[in-house]
N, C-alpha and C positions, 0 to 999 in steps of 0.2 A: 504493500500500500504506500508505504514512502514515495518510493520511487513515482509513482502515478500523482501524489499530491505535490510532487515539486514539480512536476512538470503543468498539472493543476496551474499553480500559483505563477510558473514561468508564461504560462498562456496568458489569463487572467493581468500578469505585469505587463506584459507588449500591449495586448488593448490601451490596460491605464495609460501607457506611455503616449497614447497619443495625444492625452489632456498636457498643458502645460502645470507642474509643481509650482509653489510657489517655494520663494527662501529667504533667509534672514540668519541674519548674524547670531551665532549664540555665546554667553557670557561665558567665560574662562570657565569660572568655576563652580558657579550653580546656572541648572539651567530645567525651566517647565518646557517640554514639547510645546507650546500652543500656537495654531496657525491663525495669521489675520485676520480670518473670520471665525476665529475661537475653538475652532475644534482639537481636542487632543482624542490620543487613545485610552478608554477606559473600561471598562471590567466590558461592560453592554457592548464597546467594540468590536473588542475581541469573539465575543456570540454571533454577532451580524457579522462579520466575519466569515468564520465556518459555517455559518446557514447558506450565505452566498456561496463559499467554495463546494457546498452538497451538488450544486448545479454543475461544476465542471468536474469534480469525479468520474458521475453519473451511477448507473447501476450497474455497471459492472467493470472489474478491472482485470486486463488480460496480459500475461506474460509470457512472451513468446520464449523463453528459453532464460536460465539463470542458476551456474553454479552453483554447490554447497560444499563447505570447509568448515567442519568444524571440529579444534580439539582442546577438549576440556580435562581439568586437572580437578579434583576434588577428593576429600576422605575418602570417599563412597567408591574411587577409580578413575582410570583412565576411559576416556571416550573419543573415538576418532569418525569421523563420519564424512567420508567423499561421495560426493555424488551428482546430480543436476535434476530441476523439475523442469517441464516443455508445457507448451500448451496449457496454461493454466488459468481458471477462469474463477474470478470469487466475486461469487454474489453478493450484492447490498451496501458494498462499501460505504455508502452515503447514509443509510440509514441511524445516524449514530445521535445520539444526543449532546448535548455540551452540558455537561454537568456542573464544571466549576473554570470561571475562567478569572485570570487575574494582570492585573497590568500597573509598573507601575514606572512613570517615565521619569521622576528623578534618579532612578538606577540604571534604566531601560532593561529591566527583569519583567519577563512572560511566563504565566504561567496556565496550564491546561488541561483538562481532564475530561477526554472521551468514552463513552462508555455504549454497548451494541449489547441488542440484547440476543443478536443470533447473528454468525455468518460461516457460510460456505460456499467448500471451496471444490475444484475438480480439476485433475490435470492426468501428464502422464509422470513417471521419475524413473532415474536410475539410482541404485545403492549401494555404498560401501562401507559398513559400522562395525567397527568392534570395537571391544572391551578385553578385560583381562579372563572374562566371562564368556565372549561369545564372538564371532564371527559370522555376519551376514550380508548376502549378495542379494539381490533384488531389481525387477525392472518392471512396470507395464502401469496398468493405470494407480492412479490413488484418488481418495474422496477424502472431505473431512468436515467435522461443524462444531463449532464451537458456541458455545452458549454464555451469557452474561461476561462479558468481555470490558474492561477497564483499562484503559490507556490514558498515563497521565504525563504530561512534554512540558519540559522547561529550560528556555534559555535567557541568556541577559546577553547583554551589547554593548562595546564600548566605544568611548571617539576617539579616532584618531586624531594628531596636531592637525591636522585636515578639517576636523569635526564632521566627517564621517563616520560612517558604522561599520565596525567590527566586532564578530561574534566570539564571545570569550567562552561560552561554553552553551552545550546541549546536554540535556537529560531525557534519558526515555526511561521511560518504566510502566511493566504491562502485567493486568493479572488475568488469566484465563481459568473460568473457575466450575467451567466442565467443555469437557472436548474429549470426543473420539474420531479416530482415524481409521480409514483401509485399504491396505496395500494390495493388491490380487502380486500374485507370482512372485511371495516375498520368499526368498529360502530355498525356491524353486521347485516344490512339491505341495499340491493341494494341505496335506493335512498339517503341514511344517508351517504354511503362511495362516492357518486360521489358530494354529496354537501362538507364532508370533505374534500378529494380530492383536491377540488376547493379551499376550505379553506387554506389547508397546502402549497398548490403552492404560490396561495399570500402571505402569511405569511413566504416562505421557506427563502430568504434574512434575514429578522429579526431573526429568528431560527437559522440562522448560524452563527450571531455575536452573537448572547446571548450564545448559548453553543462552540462558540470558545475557552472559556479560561476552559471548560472540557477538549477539545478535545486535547488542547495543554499540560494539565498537562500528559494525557493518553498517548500520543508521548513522553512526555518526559522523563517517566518512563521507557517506552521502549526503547528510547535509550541508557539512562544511563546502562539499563540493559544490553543491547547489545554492546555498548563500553567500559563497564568495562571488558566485555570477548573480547574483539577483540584487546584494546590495553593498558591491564594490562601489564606492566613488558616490553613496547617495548620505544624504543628509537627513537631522531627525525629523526634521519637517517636509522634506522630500518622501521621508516613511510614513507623516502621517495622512499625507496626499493622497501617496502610493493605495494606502490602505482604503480613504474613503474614498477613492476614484474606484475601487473594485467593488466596493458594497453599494455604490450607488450605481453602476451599471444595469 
């Protein structure tokens, strides 16, 4: 979903860009976001906001093809996991609510909290996982649905001598608090894939905290990547333009 919502947001910015921002000087050392005709970003922003970005998601998000690498260290074992998903389709993306959103432009600290109460997914994968426990090979289709899902995002910003923005840091953090998965042709034998199956549903919770601080470094490259293009060289009042030139569209 990352990946779809920054390009979301990079769509969405080209439009804005075709309004002119406006801009002003800002004080060395204290400074209120407020533009000319009084607007800043405020908690209500940041809502209108994502209700707007629901529109360019849409209902569904597709991933033509994407890697997987993960290898985690814990008490509990070693985990290694190569592999790649294709064709992947997850339903409802957009359907999410905004539960808690926060903003506060004397720090320029964001804060967010997503929450779905059902989404699913289908594609095809290839698999390579082991443990000190197990060793498994796998390929053909997968489904999966997740239920009551919480995603909560937080970054802050800082000025460059420029008085530009630079992002000083991202937080993601996600809780998935029922989800089952299935793999067809996991193991390579009918009755091997519906006992693994079995296996990886009980175990999908611990799976998810162990390769959490993967999947959070893998976000967070992407975002950097993606907000070093979207708000290199812009100003905090050029962001706060930015922002309601896309909510008012």
């Amino acid at each position: 979903m990352t990946k779809s919502f920054w390009w979301a947001l990079f769509y969405l910015y080209v439009v804005a860009c075709q309004s002119t921002p406006l801009e002003k000087q800002l004080d060395n050392e204290v400074f209120v976001a407020v533009r000319e005709d009084n607007k800043t970003i405020t908690d209500d922003t940041i809502r209108e906001l994502f209700e707007k970005l629901k529109q360019a998601i849409g209902n569904e998000i597709t991933i033509n093809e994407q890697k997987i690498s993960i290898n985690s260290s814990t008490t509990e074992g070693n985990l290694n996991v190569a592999g790649n998903v294709s064709d992947v389709h997850l339903t409802d993306p957009s359907s999410y609510v905004v539960s808690e959103a926060h903003a506060d432009m004397q720090t320029l600290t964001f804060q967010l909290v997503l929450k779905y109460k059902e989404l699913n997914v289908i594609g095809n994968y290839g698999l390579d996982a082991e443990n000190e426990m197990f060793h498994v090979i796998g390929g053909g289709k997968f489904s999966g649905n997740a239920k009551d899902i919480s995603i909560e995002v937080g970054c802050k910003f800082n000025l460059t001598l420029e008085k530009t923005l630079q992002m000083e840091y991202f937080d993601l953090n996600y809780i998935v608090r029922n989800i089952t998965m299935d793999f067809e042709n996991l193991g390579g034998d009918k009755d091997v894939t519906e006992v693994l199956n079995q296996f990886i549903n009980i175990a999908l919770p611990t799976i998810i905290n162990v390769t959490k601080g993967d999947v959070q470094k893998v976000v967070n490259q992407a975002v950097r990547k993606y907000s070093a293009f979207l708000f290199t060289g812009m100003t905090v009042d050029q962001l706060v333009g930015y922002i309601y030139d896309i909510i008012n569209m």
